[in-house]
C-alpha positions in Angstrom: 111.8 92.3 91.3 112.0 94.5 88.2 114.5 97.5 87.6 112.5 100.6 88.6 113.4 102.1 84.9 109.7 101.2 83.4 108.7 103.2 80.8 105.4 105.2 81.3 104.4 103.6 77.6 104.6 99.9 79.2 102.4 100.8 82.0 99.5 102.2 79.5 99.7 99.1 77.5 99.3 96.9 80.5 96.3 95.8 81.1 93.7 97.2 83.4 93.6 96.5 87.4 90.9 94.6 87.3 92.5 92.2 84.3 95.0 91.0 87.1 92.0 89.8 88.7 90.5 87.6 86.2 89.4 84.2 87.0 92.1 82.9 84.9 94.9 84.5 86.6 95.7 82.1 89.9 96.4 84.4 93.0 99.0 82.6 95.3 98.7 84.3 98.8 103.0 84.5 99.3 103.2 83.0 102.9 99.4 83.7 103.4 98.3 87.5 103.6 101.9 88.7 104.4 101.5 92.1 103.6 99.3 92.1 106.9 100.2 89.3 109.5 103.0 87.7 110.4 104.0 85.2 107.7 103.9 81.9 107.6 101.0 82.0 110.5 98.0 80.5 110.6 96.1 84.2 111.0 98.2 85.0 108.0 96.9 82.1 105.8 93.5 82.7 106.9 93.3 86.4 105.8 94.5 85.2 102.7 91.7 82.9 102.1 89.2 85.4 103.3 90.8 88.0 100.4 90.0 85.6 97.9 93.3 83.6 97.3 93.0 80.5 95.2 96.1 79.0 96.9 98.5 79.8 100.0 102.3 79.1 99.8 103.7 77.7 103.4 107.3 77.2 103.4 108.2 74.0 104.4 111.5 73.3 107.5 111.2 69.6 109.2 111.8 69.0 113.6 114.1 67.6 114.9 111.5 64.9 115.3 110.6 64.9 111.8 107.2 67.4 111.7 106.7 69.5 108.7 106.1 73.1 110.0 106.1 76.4 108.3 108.8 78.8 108.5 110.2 81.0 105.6 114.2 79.9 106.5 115.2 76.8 108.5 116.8 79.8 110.5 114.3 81.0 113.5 115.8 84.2 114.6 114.3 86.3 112.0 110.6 84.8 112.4 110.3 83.9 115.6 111.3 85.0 119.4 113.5 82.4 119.9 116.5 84.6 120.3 115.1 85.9 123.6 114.3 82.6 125.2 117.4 81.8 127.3 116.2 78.2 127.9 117.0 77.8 123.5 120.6 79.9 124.4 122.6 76.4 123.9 121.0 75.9 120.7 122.4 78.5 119.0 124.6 77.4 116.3 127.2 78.2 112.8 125.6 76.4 109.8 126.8 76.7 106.2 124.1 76.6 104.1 123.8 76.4 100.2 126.8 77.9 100.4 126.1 80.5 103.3 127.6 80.6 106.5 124.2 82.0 109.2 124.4 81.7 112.7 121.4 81.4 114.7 118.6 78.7 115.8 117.4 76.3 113.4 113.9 74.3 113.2 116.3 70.8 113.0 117.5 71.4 116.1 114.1 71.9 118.0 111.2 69.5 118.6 108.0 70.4 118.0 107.5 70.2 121.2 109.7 72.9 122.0 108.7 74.6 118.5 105.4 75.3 120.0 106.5 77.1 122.9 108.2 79.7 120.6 106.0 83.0 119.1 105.5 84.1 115.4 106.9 88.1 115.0 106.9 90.2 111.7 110.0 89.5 109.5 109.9 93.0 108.2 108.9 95.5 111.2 110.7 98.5 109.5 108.4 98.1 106.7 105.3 96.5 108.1 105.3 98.1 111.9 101.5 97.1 111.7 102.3 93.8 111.6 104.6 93.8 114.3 101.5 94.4 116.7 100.6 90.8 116.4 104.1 89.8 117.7 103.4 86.9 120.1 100.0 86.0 119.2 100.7 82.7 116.7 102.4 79.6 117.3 104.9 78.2 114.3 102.3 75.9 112.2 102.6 72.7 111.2 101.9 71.4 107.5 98.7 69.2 109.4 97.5 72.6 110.8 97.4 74.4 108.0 95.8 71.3 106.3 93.0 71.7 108.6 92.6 75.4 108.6 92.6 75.0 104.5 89.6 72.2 105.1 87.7 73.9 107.9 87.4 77.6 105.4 86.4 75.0 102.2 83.9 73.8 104.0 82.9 77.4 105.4 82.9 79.0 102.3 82.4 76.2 99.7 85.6 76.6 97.2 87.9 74.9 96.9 91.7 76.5 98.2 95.0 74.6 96.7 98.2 74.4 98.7 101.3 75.5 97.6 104.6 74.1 99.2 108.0 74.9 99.1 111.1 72.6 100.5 113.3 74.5 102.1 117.0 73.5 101.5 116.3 69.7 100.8 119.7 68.9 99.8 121.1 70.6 102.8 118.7 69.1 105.3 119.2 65.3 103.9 123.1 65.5 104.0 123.6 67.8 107.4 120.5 66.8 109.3 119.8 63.4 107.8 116.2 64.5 107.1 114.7 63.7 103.9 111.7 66.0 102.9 110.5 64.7 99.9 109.9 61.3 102.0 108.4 63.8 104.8 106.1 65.4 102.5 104.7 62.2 100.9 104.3 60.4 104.1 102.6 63.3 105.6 100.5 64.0 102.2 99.7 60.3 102.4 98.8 60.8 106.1 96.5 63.9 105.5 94.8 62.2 102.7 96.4 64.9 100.5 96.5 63.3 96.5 97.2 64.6 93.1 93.6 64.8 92.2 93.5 68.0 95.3 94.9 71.4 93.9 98.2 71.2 95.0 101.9 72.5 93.5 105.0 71.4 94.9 107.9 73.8 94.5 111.6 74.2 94.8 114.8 75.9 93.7 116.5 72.6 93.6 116.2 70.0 90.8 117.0 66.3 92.5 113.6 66.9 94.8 111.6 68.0 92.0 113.0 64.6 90.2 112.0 63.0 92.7 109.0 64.2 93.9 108.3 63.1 89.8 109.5 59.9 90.4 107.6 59.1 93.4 105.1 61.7 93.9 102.4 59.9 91.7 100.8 62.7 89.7 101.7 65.9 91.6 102.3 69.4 90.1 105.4 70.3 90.5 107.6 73.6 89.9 111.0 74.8 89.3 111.3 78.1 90.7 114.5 80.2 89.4 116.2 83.5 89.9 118.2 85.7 87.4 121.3 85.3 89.6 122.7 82.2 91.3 121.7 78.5 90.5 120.5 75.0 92.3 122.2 74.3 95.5 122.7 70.5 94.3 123.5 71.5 90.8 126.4 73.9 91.8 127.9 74.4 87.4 124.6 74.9 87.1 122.9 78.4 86.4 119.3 79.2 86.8 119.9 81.6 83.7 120.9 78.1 81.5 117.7 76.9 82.8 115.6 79.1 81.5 116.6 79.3 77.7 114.6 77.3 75.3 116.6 74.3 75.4 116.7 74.5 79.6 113.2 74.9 79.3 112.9 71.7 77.8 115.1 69.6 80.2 112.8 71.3 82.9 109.6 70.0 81.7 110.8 66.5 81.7 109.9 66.9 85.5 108.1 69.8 86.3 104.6 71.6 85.2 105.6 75.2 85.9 108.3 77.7 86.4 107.9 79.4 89.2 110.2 83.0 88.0 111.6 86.2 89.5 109.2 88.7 87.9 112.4 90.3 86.8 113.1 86.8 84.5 108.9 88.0 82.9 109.0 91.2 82.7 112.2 93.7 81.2 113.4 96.8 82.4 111.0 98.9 80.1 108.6 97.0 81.3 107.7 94.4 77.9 107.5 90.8 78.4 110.7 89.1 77.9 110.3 85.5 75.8 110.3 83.5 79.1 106.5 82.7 78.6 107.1 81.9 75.4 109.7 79.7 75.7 108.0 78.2 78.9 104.5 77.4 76.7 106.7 75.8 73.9 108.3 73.3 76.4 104.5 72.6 78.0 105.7 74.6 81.2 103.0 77.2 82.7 104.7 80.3 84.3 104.0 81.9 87.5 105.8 84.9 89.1 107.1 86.1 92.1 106.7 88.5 94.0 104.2 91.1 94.0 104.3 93.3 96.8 102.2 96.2 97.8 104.7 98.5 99.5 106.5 101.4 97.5 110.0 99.5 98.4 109.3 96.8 96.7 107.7 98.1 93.7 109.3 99.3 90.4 109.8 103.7 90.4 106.8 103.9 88.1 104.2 102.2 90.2 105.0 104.2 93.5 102.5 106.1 95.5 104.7 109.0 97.2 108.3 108.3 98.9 107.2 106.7 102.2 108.8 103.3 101.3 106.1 101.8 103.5 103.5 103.6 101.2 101.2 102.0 99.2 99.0 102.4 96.7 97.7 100.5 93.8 100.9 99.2 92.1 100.9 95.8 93.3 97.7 95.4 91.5 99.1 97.0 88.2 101.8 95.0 88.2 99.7 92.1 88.6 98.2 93.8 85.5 100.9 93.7 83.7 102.3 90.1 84.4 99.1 88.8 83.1 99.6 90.3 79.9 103.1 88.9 79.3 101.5 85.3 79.9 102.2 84.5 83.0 99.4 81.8 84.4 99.5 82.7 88.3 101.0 85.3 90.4 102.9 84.8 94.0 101.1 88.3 96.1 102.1 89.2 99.6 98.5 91.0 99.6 95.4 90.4 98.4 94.4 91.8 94.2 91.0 90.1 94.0 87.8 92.3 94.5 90.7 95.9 94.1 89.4 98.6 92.5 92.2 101.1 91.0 91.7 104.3 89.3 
């Protein structure tokens, strides 16, 4: 997210709202139509569709019984009701993850079996209390449901709507859990007759997956996504800021298409386009940024409508704007920009 310093200057130089909705700018629906469902739901990822999204982003955990599903953290608590079910009250456990030590109930641990009894509830509700009134309606999906949701609204609306995975701590799933989700997601792509030749990215914050997926994947897009602080979980000397310099840049497109970067990495505190698309374009890498949000609390001081944090207005889309004129080839939105008309 951007400092909220922006200069007034760098928002009248940004393009207009309805630039961020050009045809050319690729609108990924962040966890489907968060803004307004429960994320990472199969109501979510429909909205998203409906509101013109060219691809939805599920977050990918793995079973117990090895079953892609969708959840934002391998962690439940936070997403789902588990942490009211006493039957799951044994399963509550201490992990250390990429470095973290979280206690709670994690998607390894479960079947889907027992996945499926659990409900979808808002992430957010301080911010999103709407949302919270679908608490208890959606089931956790599985990467084969949304697969089939994603084919059923092609064929109802007749375009074409890419998928947009992210592995969720690979590294610490294969040495903790023994679960390998790059061989997960390939069988299962193989199994859904999912190719390269379908509009599909595959994302992650870690490099050996990304390698791999390269390696093995056969032809599929694949991004690095970075952050301005911290670095790859399996590359612990590494920093995500070394990777995006020119010369990082270049040892990054020896595996990936894209950069998948913290709008703060694209944009500068005043608001001007840092070099990152630059630097990205003259390694072959495309660019696409994350996260535009529609809620005042998540949106630079400049671009805020009132002081209700939960306020919105139309800054998401002006932001949008704005990354589209530094370069970047795709945003990640938590609501929809397509079809918005700002003053």
């Amino acid at each position: 997210m951007i400092k909220p310093a922006l200069l007034l200057a760098a928002l009248l130089l940004a393009t207009s709202p309805a630039a961020a909705q050009g045809s050319d700018l690729l609108i990924i629906a962040h966890r489907g139509a968060s803004a307004e469902r429960p994320e990472h739901t199969l109501a979510a990822y429909e909205r998203a569709i409906h509101q013109g999204a060219d691809y939805i982003e599920p977050d990918l955990v793995a079973t117990k019984d090895l079953v892609l599903v969708s959840r934002h953290e391998n962690e439940l608590s936070g997403t789902t009701d588990v942490a009211s079910r006493e039957e799951f009250e044994d399963r509550r456990r201490e992990k250390t993850i990429d470095g973290q030590r979280i206690a709670g109930w994690f998607a390894e641990d479960f079947t889907l079996a027992e996945l499926r009894t659990l409900r979808a509830k808002e992430r957010i509700p301080s911010l999103r209390p709407a949302n919270a009134q679908f608490d208890g309606l959606y089931q956790v999906p599985t990467l084969a449901d949304i697969v089939k949701l994603v084919r059923a609204k092609e064929a109802e609306t007749g375009r074409r709507i890419g998928l947009y995975p992210e592995l969720k701590h690979p590294t610490f799933l294969l040495q903790n859990a023994g679960i390998d989700m790059v061989d997960l997601l390939l069988r299962e792509f193989r199994q859904l007759g999912i190719t390269p030749a379908d509009p599909v990215f595959i994302q992650s914050f870690e490099i050996a997956p990304l390698q791999r997926l390269k390696a093995r994947g056969g032809g599929f897009r694949l991004v690095q996504l970075v952050k301005p602080e911290d670095g790859p979980a399996d590359e612990p000397a590494m920093r995500y800021a070394e990777m995006v310099t020119p010369t990082g840049l270049v040892e990054v497109a020896k595996y990936a298409d894209a950069v998948g970067a913290h709008i703060a990495l694209v944009l500068g505190p005043d608001g001007a386009a840092t070099s990152l698309v630059a630097d990205a374009k003259a390694a072959g890498l495309a660019v696409h940024a994350w996260t535009v949000r529609p809620e005042n609390e998540f949106l630079p001081a400049m671009l805020r409508m009132g002081d209700d944090p939960k306020g919105r207005g139309c800054g998401d889309v002006k932001l949008a704007g704005m990354l589209r004129a530094a370069g970047v080839a795709g945003v990640f939105s938590d609501g929809p920009l397509k079809g918005r008309a700002c003053p």
